[in-house]
C-alpha positions in Angstrom: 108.8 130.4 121.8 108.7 134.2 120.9 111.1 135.2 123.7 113.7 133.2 122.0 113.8 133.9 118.4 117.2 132.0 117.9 115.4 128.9 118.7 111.9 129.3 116.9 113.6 129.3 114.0 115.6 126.4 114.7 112.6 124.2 115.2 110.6 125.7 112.1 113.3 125.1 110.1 113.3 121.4 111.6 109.9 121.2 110.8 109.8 122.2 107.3 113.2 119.7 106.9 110.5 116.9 108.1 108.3 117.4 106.0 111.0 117.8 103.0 112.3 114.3 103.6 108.9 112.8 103.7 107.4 114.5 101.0 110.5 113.1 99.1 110.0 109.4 100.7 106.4 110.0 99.2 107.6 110.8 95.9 110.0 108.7 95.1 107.9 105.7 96.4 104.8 107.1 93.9 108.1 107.4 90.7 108.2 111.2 91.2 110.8 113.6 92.1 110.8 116.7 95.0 112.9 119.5 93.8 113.6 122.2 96.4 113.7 125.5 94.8 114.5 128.7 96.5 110.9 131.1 96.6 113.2 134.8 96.9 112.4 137.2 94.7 110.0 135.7 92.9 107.0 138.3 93.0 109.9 140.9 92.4 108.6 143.8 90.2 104.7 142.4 90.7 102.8 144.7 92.7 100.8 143.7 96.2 97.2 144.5 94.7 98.1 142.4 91.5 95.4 139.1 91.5 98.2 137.1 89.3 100.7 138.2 91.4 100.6 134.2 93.4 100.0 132.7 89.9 103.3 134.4 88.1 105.2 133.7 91.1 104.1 130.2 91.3 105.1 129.9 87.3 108.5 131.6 88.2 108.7 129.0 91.0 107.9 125.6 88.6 110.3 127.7 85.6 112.9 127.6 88.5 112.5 123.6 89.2 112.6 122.9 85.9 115.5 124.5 84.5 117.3 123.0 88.0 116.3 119.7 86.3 117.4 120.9 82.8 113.9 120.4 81.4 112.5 122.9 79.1 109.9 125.3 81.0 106.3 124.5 79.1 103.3 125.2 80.7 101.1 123.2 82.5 98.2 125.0 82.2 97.7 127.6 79.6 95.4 129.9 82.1 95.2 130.5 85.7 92.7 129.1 87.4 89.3 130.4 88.2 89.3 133.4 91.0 86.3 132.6 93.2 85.9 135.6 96.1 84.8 134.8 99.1 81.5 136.9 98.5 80.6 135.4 96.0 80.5 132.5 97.6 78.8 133.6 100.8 75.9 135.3 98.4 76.0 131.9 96.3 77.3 133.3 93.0 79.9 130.5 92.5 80.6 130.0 88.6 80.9 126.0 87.5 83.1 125.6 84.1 82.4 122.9 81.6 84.7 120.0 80.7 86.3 121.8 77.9 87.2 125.1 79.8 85.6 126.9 77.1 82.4 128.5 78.3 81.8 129.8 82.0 78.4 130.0 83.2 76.8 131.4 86.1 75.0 128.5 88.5 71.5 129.9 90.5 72.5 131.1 93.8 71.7 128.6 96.8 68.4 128.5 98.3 68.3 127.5 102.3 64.8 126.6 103.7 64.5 127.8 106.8 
């Protein structure tokens, strides 16, 4: 498929029309409603070593949808979630949050017997 570029794209851009049409088929069937919305220049003016850049271009992204649907833009959550690295998990510093999101605490790293 790389030595004809012309038609990669054609079947990726089958492929994400696929799965469009049946993650609409899946919403409408569960009452909900798939909203295509154009991801370009979303990040725009957010720089590469940002860690909200994803999370304020995902928000631009749902502000996008909404307004498509003329439905005020309110927030679904009022703070990103949590940013776990990968270190931390490897070392076994993963943090656990409470049911009301208020307090963080630090769990004791894992212990493997061995």
């Amino acid at each position: 498929m790389a030595r004809n570029h012309k038609l990669s794209r054609k079947i990726l851009d089958a492929s994400w029309r696929k799965f469009f049409h049946m993650l609409s088929y899946k919403a409408e069937r569960a009452g909900r409603r798939v909203v295509g919305v154009n991801p370009r220049d979303t990040s725009e003016g957010l720089s590469w070593d940002d860690p909200m850049r994803d999370y304020i271009s995902a928000k631009r992204i749902l502000n996008r949808a909404l307004s498509g649907l003329g439905q005020p833009a309110e927030p679904v959550e009022e703070r990103p979630l949590l940013h776990i690295s990968a270190h931390a998990v490897v070392v076994g510093h993963v943090f656990s949050v409470k049911q009301d999101f208020s307090v963080v605490r630090q769990e004791p790293p894992c212990e493997s017997k061995g």
